[in-house]
TIKOL-214481 format. One record per residue (C-alpha): x, y, z. Coordinates in nm, 2 decimals. Layout:
BEGIN
      x      y      z
      X      Y      Z
...
***
This chain:
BEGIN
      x      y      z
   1.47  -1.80  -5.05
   1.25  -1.78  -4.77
   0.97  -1.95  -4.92
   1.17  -2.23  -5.06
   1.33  -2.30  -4.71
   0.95  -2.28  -4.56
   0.86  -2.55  -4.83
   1.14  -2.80  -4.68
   1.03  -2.77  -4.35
   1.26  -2.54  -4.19
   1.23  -2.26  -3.89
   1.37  -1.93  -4.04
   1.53  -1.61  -3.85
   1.49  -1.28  -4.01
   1.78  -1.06  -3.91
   1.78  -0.70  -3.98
   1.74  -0.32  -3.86
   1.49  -0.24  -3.64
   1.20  -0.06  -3.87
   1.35  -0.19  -4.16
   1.01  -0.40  -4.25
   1.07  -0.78  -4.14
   0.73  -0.77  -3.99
   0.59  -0.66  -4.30
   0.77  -0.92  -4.49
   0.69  -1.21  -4.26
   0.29  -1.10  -4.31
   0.32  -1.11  -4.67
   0.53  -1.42  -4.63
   0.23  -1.58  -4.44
  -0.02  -1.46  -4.70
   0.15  -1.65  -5.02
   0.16  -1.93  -4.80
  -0.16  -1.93  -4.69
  -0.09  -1.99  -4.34
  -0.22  -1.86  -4.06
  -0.01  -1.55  -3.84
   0.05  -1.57  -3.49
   0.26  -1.35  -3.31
   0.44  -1.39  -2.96
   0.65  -1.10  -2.88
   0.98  -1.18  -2.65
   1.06  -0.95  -2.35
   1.39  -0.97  -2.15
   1.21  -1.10  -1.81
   1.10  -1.44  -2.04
   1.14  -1.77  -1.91
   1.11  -2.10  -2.09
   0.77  -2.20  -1.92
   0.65  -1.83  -2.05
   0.73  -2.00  -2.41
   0.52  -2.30  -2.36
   0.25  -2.26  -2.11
   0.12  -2.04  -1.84
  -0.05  -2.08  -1.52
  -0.45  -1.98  -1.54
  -0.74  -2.04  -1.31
  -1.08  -2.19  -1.40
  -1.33  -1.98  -1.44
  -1.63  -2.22  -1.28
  -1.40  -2.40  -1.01
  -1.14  -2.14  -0.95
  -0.88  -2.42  -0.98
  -0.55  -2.38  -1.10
  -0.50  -2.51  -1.43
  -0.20  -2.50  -1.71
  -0.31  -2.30  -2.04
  -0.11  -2.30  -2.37
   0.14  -1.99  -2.49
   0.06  -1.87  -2.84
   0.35  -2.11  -2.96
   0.14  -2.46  -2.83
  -0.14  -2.33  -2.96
   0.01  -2.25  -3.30
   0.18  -2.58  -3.27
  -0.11  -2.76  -3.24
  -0.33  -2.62  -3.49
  -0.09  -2.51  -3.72
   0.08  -2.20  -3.92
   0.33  -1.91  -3.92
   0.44  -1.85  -3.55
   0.63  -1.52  -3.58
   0.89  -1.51  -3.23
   0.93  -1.12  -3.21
   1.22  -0.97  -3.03
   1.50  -1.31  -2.99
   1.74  -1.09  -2.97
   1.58  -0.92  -2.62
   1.56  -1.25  -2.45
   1.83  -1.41  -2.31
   2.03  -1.73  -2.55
   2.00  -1.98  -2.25
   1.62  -1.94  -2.29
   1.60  -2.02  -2.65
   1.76  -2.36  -2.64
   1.40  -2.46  -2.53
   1.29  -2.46  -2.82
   1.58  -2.70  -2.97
   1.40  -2.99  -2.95
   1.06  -2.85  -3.12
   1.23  -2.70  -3.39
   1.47  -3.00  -3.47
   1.30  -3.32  -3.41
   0.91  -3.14  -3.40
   0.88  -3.27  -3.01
   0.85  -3.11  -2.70
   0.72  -3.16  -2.30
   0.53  -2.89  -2.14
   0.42  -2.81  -1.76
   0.14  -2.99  -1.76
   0.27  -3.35  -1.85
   0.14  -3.41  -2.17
   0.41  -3.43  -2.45
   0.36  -3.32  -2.82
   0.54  -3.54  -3.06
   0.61  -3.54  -3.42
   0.35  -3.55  -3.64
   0.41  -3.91  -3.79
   0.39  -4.06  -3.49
   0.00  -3.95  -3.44
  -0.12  -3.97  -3.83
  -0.40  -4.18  -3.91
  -0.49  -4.23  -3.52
  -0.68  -4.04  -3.24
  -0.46  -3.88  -2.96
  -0.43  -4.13  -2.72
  -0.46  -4.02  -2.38
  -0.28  -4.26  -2.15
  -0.36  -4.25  -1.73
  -0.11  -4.14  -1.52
   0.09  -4.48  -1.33
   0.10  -4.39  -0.98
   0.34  -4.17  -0.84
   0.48  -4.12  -1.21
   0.57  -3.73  -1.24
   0.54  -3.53  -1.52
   0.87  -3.57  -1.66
   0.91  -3.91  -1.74
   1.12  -4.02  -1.99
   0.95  -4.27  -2.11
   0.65  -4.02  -2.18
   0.46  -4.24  -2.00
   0.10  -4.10  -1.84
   0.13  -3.77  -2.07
  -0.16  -3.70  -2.36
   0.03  -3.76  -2.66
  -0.06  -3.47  -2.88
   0.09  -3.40  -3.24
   0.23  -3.11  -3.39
   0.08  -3.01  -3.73
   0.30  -3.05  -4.03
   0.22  -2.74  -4.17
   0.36  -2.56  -3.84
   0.68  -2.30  -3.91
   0.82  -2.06  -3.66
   1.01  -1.76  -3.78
   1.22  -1.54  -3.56
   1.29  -1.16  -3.57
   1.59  -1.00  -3.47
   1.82  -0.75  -3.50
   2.16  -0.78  -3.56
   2.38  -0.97  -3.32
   2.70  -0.79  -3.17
   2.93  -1.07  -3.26
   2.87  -1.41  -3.26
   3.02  -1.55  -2.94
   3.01  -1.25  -2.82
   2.97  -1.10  -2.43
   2.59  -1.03  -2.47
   2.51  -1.19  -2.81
   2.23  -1.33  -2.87
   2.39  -1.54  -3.12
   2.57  -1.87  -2.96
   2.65  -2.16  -3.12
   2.36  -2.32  -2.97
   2.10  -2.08  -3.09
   2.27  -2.06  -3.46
   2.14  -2.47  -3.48
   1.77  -2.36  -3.41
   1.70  -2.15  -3.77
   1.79  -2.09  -4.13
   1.86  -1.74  -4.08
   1.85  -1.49  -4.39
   1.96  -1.14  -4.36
   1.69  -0.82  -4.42
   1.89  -0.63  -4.72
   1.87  -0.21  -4.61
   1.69  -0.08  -4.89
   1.90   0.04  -5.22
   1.78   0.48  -5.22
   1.51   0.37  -5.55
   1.37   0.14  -5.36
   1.31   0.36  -5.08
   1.18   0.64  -5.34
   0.95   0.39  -5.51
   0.82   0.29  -5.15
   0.73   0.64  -5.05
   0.54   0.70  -5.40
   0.37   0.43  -5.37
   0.23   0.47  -5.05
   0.15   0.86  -5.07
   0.02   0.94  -5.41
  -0.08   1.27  -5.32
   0.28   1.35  -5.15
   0.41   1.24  -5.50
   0.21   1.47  -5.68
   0.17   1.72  -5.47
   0.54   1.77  -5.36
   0.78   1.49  -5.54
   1.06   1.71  -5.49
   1.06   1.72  -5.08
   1.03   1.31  -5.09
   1.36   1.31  -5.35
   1.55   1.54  -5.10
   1.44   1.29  -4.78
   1.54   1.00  -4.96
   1.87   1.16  -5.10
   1.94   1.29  -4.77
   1.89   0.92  -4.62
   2.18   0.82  -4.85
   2.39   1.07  -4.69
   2.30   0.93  -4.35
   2.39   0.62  -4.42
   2.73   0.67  -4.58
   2.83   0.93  -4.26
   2.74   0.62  -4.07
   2.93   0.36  -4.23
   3.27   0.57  -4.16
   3.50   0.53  -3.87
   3.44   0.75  -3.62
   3.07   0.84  -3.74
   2.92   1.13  -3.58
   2.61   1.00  -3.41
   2.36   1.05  -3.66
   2.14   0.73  -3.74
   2.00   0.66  -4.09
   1.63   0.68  -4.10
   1.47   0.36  -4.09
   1.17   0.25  -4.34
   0.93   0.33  -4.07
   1.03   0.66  -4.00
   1.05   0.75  -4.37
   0.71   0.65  -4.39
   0.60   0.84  -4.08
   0.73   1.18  -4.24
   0.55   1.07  -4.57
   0.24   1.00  -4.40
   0.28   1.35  -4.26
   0.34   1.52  -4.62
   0.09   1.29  -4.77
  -0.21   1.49  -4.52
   0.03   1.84  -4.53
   0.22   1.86  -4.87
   0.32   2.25  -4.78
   0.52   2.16  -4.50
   0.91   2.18  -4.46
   1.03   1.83  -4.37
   1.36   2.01  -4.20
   1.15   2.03  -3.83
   1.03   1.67  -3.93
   1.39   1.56  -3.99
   1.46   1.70  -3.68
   1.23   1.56  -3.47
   1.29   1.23  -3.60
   1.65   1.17  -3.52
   1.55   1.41  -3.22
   1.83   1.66  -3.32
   1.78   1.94  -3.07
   1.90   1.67  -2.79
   2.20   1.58  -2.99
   2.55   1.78  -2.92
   2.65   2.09  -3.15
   2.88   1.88  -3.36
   2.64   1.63  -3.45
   2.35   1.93  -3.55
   2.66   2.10  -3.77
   2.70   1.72  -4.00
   2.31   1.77  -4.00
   2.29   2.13  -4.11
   2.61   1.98  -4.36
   2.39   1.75  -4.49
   2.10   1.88  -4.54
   2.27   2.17  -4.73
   2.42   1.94  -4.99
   2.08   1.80  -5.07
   1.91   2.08  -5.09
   1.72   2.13  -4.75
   1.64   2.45  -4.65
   1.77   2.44  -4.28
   1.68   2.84  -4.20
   1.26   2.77  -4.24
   1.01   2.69  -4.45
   0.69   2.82  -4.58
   0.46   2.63  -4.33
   0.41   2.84  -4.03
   0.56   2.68  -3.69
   0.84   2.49  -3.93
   1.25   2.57  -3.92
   1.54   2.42  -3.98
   1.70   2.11  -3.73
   2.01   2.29  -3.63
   1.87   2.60  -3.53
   1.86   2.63  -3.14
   1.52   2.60  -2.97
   1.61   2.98  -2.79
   1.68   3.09  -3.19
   1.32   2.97  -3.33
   1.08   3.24  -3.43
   0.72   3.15  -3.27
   0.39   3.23  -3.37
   0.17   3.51  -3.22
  -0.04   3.36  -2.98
  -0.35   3.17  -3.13
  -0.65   3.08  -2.94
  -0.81   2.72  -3.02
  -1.11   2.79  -3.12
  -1.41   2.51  -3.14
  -1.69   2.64  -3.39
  -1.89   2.39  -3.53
  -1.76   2.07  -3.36
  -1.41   2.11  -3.55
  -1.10   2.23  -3.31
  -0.85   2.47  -3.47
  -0.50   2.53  -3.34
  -0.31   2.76  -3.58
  -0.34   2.65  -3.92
  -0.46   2.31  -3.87
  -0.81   2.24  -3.81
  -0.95   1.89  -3.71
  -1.31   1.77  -3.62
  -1.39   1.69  -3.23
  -1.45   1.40  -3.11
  -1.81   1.26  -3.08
  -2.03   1.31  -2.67
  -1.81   1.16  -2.48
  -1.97   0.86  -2.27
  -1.81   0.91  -1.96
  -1.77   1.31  -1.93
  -1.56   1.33  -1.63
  -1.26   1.14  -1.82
  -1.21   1.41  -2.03
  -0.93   1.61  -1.93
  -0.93   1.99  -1.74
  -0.61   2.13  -1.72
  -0.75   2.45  -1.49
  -0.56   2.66  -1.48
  -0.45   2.69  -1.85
  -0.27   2.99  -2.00
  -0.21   3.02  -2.37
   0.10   3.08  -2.50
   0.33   3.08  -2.84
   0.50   2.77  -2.76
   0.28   2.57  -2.60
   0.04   2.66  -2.93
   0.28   2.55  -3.12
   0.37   2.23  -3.00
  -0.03   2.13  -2.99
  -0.02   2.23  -3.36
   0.23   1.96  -3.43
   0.06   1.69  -3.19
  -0.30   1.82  -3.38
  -0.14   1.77  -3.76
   0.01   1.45  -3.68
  -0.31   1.33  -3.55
  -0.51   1.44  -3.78
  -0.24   1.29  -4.06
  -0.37   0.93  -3.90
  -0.08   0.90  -3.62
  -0.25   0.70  -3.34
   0.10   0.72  -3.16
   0.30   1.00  -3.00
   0.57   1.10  -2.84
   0.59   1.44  -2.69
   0.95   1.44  -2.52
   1.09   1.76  -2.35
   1.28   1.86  -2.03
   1.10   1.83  -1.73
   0.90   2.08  -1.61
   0.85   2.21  -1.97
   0.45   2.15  -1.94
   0.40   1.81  -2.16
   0.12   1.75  -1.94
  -0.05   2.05  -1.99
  -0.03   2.07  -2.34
  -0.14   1.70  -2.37
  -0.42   1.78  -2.14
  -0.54   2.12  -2.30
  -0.56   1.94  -2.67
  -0.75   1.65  -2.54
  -0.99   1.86  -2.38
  -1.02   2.06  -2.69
  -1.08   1.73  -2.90
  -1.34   1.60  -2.64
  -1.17   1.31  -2.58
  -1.19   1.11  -2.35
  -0.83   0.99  -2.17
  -0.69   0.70  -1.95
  -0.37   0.81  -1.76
  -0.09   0.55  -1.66
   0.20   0.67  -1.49
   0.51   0.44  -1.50
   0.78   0.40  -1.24
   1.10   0.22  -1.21
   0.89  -0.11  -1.04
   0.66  -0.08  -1.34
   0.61  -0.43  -1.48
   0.45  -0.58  -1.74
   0.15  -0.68  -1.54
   0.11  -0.26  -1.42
   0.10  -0.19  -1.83
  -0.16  -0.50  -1.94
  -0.35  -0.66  -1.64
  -0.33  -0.76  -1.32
  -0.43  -1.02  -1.11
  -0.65  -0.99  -0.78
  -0.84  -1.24  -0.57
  -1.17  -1.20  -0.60
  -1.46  -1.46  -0.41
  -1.16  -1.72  -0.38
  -1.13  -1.67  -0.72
  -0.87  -1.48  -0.97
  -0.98  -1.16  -1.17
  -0.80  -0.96  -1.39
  -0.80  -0.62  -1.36
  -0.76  -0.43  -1.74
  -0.51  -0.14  -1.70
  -0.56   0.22  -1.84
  -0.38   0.09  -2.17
  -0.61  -0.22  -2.21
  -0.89   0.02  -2.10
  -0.80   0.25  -2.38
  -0.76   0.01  -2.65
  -1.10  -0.13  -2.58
  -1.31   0.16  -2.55
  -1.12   0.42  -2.80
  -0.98   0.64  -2.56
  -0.64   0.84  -2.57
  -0.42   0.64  -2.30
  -0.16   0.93  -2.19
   0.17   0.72  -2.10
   0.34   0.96  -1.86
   0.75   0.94  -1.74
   0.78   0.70  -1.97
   1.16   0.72  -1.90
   1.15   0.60  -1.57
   1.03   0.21  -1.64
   1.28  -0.03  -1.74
   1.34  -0.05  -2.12
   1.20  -0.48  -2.13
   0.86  -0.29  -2.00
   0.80  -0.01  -2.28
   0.91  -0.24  -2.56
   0.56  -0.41  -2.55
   0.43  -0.08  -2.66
   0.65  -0.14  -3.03
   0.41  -0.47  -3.04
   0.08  -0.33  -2.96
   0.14  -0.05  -3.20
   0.37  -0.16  -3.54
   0.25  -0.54  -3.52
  -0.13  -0.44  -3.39
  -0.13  -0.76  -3.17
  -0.08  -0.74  -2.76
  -0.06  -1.10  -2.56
  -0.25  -1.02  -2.23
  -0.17  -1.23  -1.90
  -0.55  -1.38  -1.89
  -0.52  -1.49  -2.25
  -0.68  -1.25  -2.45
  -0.54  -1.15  -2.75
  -0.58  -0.79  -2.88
  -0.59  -0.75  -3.25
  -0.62  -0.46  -3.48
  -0.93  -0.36  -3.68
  -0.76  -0.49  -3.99
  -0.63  -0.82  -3.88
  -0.91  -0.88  -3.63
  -1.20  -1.01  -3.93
  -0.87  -1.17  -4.12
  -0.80  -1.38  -3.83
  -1.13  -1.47  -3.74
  -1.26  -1.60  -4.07
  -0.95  -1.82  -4.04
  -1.05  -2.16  -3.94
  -0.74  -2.21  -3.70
  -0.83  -1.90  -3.49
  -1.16  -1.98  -3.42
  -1.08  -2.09  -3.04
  -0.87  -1.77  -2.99
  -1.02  -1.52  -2.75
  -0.98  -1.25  -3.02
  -1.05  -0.87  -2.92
  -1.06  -0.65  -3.17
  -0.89  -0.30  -3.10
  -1.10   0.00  -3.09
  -1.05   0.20  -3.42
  -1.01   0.53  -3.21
  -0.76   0.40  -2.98
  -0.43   0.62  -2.95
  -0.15   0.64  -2.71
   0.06   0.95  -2.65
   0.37   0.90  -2.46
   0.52   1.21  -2.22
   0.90   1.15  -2.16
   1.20   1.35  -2.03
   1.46   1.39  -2.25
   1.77   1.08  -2.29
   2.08   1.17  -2.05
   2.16   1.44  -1.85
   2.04   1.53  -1.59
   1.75   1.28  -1.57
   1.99   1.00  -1.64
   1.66   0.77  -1.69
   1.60   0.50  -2.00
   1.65   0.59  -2.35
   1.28   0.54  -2.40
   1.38   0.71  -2.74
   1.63   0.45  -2.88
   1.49   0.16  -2.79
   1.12   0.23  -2.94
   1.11   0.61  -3.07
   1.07   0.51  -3.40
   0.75   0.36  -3.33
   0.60   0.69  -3.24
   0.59   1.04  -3.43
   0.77   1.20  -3.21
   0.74   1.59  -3.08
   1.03   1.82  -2.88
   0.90   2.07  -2.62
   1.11   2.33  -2.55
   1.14   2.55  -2.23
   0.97   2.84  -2.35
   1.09   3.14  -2.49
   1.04   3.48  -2.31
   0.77   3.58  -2.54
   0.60   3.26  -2.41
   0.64   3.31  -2.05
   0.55   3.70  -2.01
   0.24   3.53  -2.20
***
């Protein structure tokens, strides 16, 4: 349906859970197409001149000059814009683009107009000189560089799932429901989700079939509890997250996936009625919920002050490979810049901070290049963050967010420099570059429209910078630069060691900061540090 609407010339508008795959779709979509993918991801703070063009400076003159958004560019050159996140922005905004998705025209800053493509075939773009005193909104479009937009130009929107149309907070209004065809993301049927799983981890299907059948089975049971009146609280897994516990079992096939469950839908934070349904349903299908054979693993309703810890275990680093428990993982290689490397003096080991480096060391070496160790405060994220990164060599960027944190403190910021403007790369971009660990800390504290970017940069493995540049993953940075159309792009490819772990206090009381968790946990495997147990602090 999608394609045959794309073929007629309309905009679309994916609607459906968040990590249920539209991104995934909307790739593939682009691929039997054979258009080129561009993604602009929305943020709350957007205005309509973010959506078209931006203000820049020169980098010879230093003047001020107008340079196109992501969606001109695309426009221009044609292909598959994808407009990530409409649902974040406000509706007002999006009536902006009613007259480029409609009639194919639109005016930008700058004064030059692009019109529909018909009106420009067969001709050069005529530039016409500015009449004197004539602004740059003229009507009659005089004094503007008539540019056209390609035919072969689509946008497609992402969303998630209005709260009622007409709605007090919807971003579905009769005005926005003009702008798309919209098609609805089905929720996988449970064979589906089975088929997915096998698929994708053919040595979790051989090596433990079983434990994937019980996740999937007990997925079905999440979703039913959910669709009943007065559900308890417990969210379904989405496709993302089983795929982040199969990942894990793919690399680990002997361990339980009850702690994995658990740290998922981050249990252990979630009232005692809400870990009994749990414990209920995992019973029914079959899930131990008492322990497992793996050591460090037990069951999500247990209570953190109930779980049986492991004897102390020094990391050890023999040979250039770092070993925490019973997972062992090569070191990184010299570090170039030695001092970045962290030094948590003084460190003191103990059972449960051993154990939670375990679980941060297992996921990473399972190929999770994002993490979320969340915790009460005080509990020691930072040192156990710290202590495995200094045990892995690695090098680390540190970026502390606040409640004034903005988009600019996350990607770059400008500074005058000579009369001129520079942009100065922050510890994230600096990480991504160079294939350093950025550590993200009070993640919690920074207003929700700020930390979504990270859901971009890390599931879609593209990240708009202010000055331009356009950071791409290893494995879409050589597919978009053979591409003809992207050729102009200022493409940066991602370091292939980059990773990103994210230290945040725990959703409610008595922090009462954001639900970091809920709005992008499911982007990140995601780790619960307890306060430790006695054992742990006479250690």
């Amino acid at each position: 349906n999608m394609e045959q609407d794309l073929s007629l010339g309309c905009d679309l508008c994916l609607v459906g859970e968040r990590g249920g795959g539209k991104s995934a779709v909307v790739e593939q979509l682009a691929k039997r197409q054979g258009l080129a993918l561009t993604v602009l991801p929305l943020f709350k703070d957007m205005t309509a001149r973010d959506l078209l063009q931006r203000r820049a400076s020169d980098p010879v003159t230093g003047d001020t000059v107008w340079a196109d958004s992501p969606l001109v560019a695309c426009a221009k050159r044609g292909g598959l814009l994808v407009l990530d996140g409409v649902d974040r922005v406000e509706p007002g905004m999006l009536s902006t683009l009613a007259r480029l998705a409609q009639d194919r025209e639109v005016d930008l800053c700058d004064g030059t107009r692009l019109a529909r493509p018909n009106l420009c075939d067969g001709a050069a773009v005529p530039e016409v000189p500015a009449p004197p005193g004539a602004g740059p909104m003229n009507e009659s479009g005089g004094g503007r560089v008539i540019g056209s937009v390609r035919r072969d130009f689509r946008m497609v929107a992402l969303a998630a799932p209005p709260a009622g149309s007409g709605q007090q907070g919807s971003w579905l209004t009769p005005e926005t429901a003009t702008l798309f065809c919209f098609h609805e993301m089905p929720r996988p049927t449970r064979e589906g989700e089975l088929a997915l799983l096998k698929a994708k981890f053919p040595n979790a299907s051989r090596a433990a079939p079983e434990k994937l059948e019980k996740l999937v089975a007990l997925n079905a049971a999440l979703k039913e509890t959910a669709q009943r009146a007065g559900q308890s609280g417990l969210a379904p897994l989405s496709v993302r997250q089983l795929c982040r516990i199969g990942r894990r079992l793919d690399t680990f096939p002997e361990d339980g996936i009850a702690s994995l469950i658990s740290s998922t839908l981050l249990l252990d934070f979630t009232p005692p009625a809400t870990q009994a349904v749990a414990a209920e349903l995992m019973t029914q299908v079959e899930i131990n919920t008492g322990g497992s054979s793996s050591a460090g693993e037990s069951g999500a309703p247990a209570s953190p002050r109930s779980r049986r810890l492991p004897a102390p275990t020094q990391a050890e680093e023999p040979c250039g490979v770092v070993t925490v428990g019973r997972v062992s993982c090569p070191k990184r290689a010299a570090a170039e810049r030695p001092e970045l490397v962290p030094d948590p003096a003084p460190y003191f080991d103990n059972p449960a901070h051993t154990l939670a480096m375990e679980g941060l060391l297992a996921a990473h070496l399972a190929g999770e290049r994002a993490q979320l160790l969340i915790g009460n405060q005080g509990v020691g994220k930072n040192k156990v963050a710290d202590r495995l990164l200094q045990l892995l060599g690695a090098e680390r960027e540190y970026l502390q967010l606040h409640r004034d944190s903005t988009l600019a403190s996350l990607t770059a910021s400008p500074q005058l420099e000579d009369g001129r403007i520079q942009w100065a790369d922050s510890p994230l971009v600096r990480a991504a570059l160079s294939g350093r660990v950025c550590v993200v800390d009070e993640a919690d504290k920074a207003p929700l429209e700020v930390v979504v970017l990270l859901k971009t940069l890390l599931e879609d493995g593209e990240l708009l910078l202010p000055d331009g540049r356009r950071l791409v993953s290893p494995e879409r940075h050589e597919a978009l630069r053979q591409h003809a159309a992207n050729k102009e792009e200022e493409l940066v490819e991602i370091h292939p060691d980059f990773a990103i772990w994210v230290l945040a206090n725990r959703p409610g009381y008595p922090f009462l900061g954001n639900n970091f968790f809920r709005e992008t946990g499911d982007a990140f495997a995601v780790h619960v540090l307890h306060n430790p147990d006695r054992a742990s602090e006479e250690a």
